[in-house]
C-alpha positions as CSV (number, residue, x, y, z in Angstrom):
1,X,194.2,-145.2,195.7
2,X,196.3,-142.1,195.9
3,X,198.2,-141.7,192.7
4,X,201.6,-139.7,192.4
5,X,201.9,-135.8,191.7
6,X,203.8,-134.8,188.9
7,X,204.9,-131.5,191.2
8,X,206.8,-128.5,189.9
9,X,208.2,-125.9,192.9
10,X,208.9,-122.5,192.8
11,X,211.1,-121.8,196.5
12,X,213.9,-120.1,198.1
13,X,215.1,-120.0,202.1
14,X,214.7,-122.4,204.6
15,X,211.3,-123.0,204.1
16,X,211.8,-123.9,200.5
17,X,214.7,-126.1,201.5
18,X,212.4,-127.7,203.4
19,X,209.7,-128.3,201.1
20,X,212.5,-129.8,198.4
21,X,213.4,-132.0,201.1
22,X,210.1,-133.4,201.7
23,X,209.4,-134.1,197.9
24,X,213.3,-135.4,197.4
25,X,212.3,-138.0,200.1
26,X,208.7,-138.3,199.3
27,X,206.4,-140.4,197.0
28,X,205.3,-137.5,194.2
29,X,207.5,-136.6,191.4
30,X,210.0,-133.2,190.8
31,X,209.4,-132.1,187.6
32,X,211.7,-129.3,188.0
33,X,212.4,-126.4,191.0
34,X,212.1,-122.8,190.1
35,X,215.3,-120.8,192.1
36,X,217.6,-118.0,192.4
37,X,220.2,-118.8,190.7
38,X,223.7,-119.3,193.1
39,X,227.4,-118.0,192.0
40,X,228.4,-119.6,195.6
41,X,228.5,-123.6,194.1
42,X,229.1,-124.5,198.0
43,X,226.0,-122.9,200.0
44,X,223.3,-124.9,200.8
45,X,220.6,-123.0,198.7
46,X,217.5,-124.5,196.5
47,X,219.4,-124.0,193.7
48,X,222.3,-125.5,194.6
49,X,220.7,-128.4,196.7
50,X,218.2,-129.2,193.5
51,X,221.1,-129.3,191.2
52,X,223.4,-131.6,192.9
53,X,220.5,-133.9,193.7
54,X,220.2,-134.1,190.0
55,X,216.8,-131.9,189.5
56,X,216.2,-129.8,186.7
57,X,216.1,-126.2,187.6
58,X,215.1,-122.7,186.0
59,X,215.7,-119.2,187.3
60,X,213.0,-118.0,189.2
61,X,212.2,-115.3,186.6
62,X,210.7,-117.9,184.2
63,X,207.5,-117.4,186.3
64,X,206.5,-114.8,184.4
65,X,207.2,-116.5,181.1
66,X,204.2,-117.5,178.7
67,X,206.6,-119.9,176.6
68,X,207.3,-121.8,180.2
69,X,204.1,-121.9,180.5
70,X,203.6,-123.5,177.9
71,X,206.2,-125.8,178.3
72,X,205.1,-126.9,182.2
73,X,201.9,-127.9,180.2
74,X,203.2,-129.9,177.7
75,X,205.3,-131.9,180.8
76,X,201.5,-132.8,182.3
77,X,202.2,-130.9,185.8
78,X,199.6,-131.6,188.3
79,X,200.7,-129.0,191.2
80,X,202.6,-126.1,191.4
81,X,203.4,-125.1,194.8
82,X,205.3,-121.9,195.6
83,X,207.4,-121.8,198.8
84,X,209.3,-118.2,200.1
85,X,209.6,-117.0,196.3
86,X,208.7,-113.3,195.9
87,X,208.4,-113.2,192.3
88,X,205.0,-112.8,191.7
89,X,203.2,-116.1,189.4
90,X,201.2,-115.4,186.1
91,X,197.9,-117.0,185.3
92,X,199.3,-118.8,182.3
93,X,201.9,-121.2,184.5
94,X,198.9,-121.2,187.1
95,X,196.6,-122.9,184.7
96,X,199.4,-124.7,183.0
97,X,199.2,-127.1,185.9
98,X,196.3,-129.5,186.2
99,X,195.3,-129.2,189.7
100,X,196.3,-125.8,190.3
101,X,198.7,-123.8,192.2
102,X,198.9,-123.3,195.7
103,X,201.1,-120.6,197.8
104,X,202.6,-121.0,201.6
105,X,202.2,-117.6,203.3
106,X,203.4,-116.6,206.3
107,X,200.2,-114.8,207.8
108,X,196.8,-115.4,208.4
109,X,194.1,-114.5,205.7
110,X,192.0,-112.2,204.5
111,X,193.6,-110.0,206.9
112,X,197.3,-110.2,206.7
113,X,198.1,-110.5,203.1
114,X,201.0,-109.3,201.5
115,X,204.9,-108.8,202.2
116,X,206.3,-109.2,205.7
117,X,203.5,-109.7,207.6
118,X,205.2,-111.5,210.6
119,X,206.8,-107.8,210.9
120,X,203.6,-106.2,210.4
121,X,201.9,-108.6,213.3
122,X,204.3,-107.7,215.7
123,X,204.6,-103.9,214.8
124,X,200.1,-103.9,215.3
125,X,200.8,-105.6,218.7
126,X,199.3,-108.9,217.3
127,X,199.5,-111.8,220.7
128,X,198.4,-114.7,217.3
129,X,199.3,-115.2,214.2
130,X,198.7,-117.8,211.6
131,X,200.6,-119.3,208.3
132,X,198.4,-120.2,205.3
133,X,198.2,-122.2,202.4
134,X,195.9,-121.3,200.0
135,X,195.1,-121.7,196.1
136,X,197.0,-118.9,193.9
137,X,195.1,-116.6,191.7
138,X,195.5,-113.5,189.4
139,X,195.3,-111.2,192.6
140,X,198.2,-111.8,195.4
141,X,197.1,-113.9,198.6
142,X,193.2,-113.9,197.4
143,X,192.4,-117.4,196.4
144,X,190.8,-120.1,198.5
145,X,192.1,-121.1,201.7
146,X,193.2,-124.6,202.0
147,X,195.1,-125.3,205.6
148,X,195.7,-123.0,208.3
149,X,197.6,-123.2,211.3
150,X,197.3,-120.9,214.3
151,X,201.1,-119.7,216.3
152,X,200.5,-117.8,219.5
153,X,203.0,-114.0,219.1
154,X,205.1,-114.4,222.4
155,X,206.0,-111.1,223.9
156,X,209.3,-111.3,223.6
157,X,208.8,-112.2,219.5
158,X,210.9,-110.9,216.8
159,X,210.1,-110.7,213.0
160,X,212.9,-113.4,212.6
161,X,211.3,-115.6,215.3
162,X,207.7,-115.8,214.4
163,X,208.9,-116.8,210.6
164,X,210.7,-119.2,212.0
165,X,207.8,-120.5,213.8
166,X,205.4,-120.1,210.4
167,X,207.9,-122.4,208.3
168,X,207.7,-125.1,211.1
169,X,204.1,-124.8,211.2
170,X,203.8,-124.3,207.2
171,X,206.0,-127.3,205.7
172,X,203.6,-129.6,207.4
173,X,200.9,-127.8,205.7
174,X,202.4,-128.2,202.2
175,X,202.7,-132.2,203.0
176,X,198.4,-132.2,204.1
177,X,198.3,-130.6,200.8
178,X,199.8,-132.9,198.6
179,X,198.4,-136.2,200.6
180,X,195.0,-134.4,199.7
181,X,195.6,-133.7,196.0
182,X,197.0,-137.3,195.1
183,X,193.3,-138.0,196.4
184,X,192.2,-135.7,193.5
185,X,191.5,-132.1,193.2
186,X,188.4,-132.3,195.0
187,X,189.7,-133.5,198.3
188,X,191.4,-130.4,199.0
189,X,189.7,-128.0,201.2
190,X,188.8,-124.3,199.4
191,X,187.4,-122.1,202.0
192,X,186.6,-118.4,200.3
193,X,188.4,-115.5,201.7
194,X,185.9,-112.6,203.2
195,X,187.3,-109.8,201.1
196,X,185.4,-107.4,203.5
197,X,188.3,-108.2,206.3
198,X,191.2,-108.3,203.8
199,X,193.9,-106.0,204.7
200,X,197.4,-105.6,202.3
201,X,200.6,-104.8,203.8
202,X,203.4,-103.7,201.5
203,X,207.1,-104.2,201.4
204,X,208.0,-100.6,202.6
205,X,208.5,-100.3,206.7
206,X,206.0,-98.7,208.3
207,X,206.6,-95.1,209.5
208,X,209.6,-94.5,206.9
209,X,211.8,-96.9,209.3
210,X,211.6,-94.1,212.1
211,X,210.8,-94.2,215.8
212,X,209.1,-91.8,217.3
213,X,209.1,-91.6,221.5
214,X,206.1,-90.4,221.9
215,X,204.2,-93.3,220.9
216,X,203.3,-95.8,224.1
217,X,206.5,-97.5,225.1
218,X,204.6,-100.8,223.6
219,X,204.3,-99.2,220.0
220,X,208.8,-98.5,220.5
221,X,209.1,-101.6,221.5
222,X,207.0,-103.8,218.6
223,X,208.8,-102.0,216.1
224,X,211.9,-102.6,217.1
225,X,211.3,-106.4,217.8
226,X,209.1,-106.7,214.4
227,X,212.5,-105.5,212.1
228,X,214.7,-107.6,214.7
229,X,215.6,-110.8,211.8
230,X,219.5,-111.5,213.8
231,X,221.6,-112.9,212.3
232,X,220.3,-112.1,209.3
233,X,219.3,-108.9,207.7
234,X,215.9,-107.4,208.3
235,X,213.5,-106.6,204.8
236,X,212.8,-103.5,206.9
237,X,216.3,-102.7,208.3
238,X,217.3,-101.3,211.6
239,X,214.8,-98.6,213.0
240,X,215.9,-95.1,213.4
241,X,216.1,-91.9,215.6
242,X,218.4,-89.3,215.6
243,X,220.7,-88.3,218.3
244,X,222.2,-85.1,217.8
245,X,223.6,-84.6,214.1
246,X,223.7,-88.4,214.2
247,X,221.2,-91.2,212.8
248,X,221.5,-94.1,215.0
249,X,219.2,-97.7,214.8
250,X,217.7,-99.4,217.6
251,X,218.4,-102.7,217.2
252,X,217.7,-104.3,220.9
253,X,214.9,-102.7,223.3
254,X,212.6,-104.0,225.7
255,X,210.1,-102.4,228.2
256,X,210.6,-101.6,231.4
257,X,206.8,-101.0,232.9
258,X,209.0,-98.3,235.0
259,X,207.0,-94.7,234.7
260,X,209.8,-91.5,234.0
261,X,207.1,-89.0,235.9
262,X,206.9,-86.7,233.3
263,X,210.4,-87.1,231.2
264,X,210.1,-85.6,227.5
265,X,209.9,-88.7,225.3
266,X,213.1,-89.0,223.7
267,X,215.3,-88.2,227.3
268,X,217.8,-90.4,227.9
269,X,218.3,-91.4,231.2
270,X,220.4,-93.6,233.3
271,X,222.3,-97.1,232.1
272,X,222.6,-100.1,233.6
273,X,224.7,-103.6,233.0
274,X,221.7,-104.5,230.3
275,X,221.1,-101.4,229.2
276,X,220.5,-97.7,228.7
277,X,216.8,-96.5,229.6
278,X,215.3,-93.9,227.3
279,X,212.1,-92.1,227.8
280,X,208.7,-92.8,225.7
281,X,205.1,-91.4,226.3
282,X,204.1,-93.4,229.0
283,X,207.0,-95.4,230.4
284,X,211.1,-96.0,230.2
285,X,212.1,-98.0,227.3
286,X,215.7,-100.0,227.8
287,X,217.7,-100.0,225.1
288,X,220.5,-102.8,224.7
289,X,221.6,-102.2,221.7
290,X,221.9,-99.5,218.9
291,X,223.7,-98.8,215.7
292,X,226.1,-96.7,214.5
293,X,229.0,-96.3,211.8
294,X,227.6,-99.6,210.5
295,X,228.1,-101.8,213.8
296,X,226.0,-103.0,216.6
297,X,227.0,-101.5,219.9
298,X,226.1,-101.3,223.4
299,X,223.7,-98.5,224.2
300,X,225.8,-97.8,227.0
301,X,229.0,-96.7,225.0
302,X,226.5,-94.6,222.5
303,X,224.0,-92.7,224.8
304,X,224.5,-90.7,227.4
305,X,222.0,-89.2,230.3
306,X,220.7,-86.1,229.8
307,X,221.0,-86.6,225.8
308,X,217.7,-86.2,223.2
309,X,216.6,-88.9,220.7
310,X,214.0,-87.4,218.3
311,X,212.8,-88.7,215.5
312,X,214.9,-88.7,212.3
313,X,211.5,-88.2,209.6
314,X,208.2,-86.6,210.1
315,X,205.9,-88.3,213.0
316,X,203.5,-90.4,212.0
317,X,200.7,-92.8,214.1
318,X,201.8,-96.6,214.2
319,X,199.1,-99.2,213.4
């Protein structure tokens, strides 16, 4: 028969929300949550939502404490699952726990490991994605595999968008997870990562944060939609070009599959009611949206034909 977890969780955002949700309402028991601690008492955070349901809770920087550690042992923890937290989980609290610790990232593995990798899939042109749960071990994203799910990238996909669709396709993840570990530790899945294929994406944006228009009108267009988290603020911020003596982000832009015949990349041309087209390598790009003075603003009330966008930082090759 399955037998209660004793389950200690380390979470922030939604998806930890979630995930406190589920074992709130669920049959293990929550040893304690591991947060960022809140100064707003009314926001609907872990922290907040852990404390008024009565749950004991530690600032999220006791992950990397060898006395917690050794008090999550001495509390008999089975499972230590860690949902949407970026600080990064010592091996003492790891084997503090009894079956082990297991992580919920958003990205398919060997191969997308790391920070913001739903950016990262959309800035490589990715059309699938995946979201992970896998054992934790002394080296980020590298331990056994346990569930995966497959998400298809739509083309009209945006970094908040496709985490959006990982959490709804990861929570149920964490709840095959702990179904298979009250079973015992040997009825969940560990399926070894080919290191050979592992790729590790860091937390820095690729190509400084800058556009450059003469890339393919494809490569504008997926890094503007990868750093596109509305309404909430992107990890890699608003992508940039420079008109002028002026830095100015792209924050909407979509392609057109309309040749320029021969425009330098960077020419603005003509606007429309959605839009103000600007040149790349191969093809027009609309733009619907840029930013400047620290405000979002129609493309049409910033750029005018005939004007140059260049890039605002050395060119570099995307991918």
């Amino acid at each position: 028969m399955p037998s209660p977890l004793r389950v200690l969780l380390v979470a922030e955002e939604s998806a930890g929300l979630q995930t406190l949700n589920k074992l709130m309402n669920g049959p293990h028991e929550l040893v304690g949550v591991l947060a960022s601690p809140t100064h707003q008492s009314k926001s609907a955070t872990v922290w907040n939502v852990a404390r008024k349901h009565g749950i004991t809770v530690w600032p999220a920087e006791h992950v990397r404490d060898p006395a917690f550690a050794e008090q999550i042992a001495a509390r008999q923890v089975d499972l230590l699952l860690n949902v949407h937290s970026l600080y990064v989980i010592k091996g003492p609290l790891i084997a503090a726990c009894r079956i082990g610790a297991y992580n919920m990232h958003p990205g398919p593995l060997p191969h997308y490991a790391g920070l913001n990798v739903p950016s990262w899939a959309i800035y490589n042109g990715e059309t699938q994605h995946a979201v992970t749960v896998h054992e934790m071990t002394a080296e980020i994203d590298a331990g056994t595999i346990a569930y995966e799910a497959r998400i298809p990238i739509e083309p009209i996909e945006t970094g908040f968008s496709l985490m959006a669709k990982c959490i709804r396709a990861g929570v149920p993840l964490i709840e095959q997870l702990l179904e298979a570990a009250a079973q015992g530790a040997d009825a969940i899945p560990r399926i070894p990562q080919d290191f050979s294929r592992r790729r590790y994406f860091g937390r820095k944006a690729p190509n400084a944060g800058q556009i450059e228009w003469d890339w393919a009108a494809a490569d504008v267009v997926n890094h503007v939609r990868a750093s596109d988290y509305a309404p909430f603020v992107s990890p890699w911020g608003c992508p940039e070009t420079r008109l002028g003596a002026n830095v100015i982000g792209i924050v909407k832009a979509e392609r057109t599959g309309q040749p320029h015949d021969g425009m330098s990349p960077g020419t603005v041309g003509e606007s429309t009611d959605r839009g103000t087209f600007v040149a790349a390598a191969d093809e027009w790009v609309l733009v619907r949206k840029v930013r400047m003075d620290d405000r979002n603003r129609n493309a049409a009330d910033v750029l005018t034909p005939g004007q140059f966008l260049c890039a605002a930082a050395p060119a570099m090759i995307p991918g």
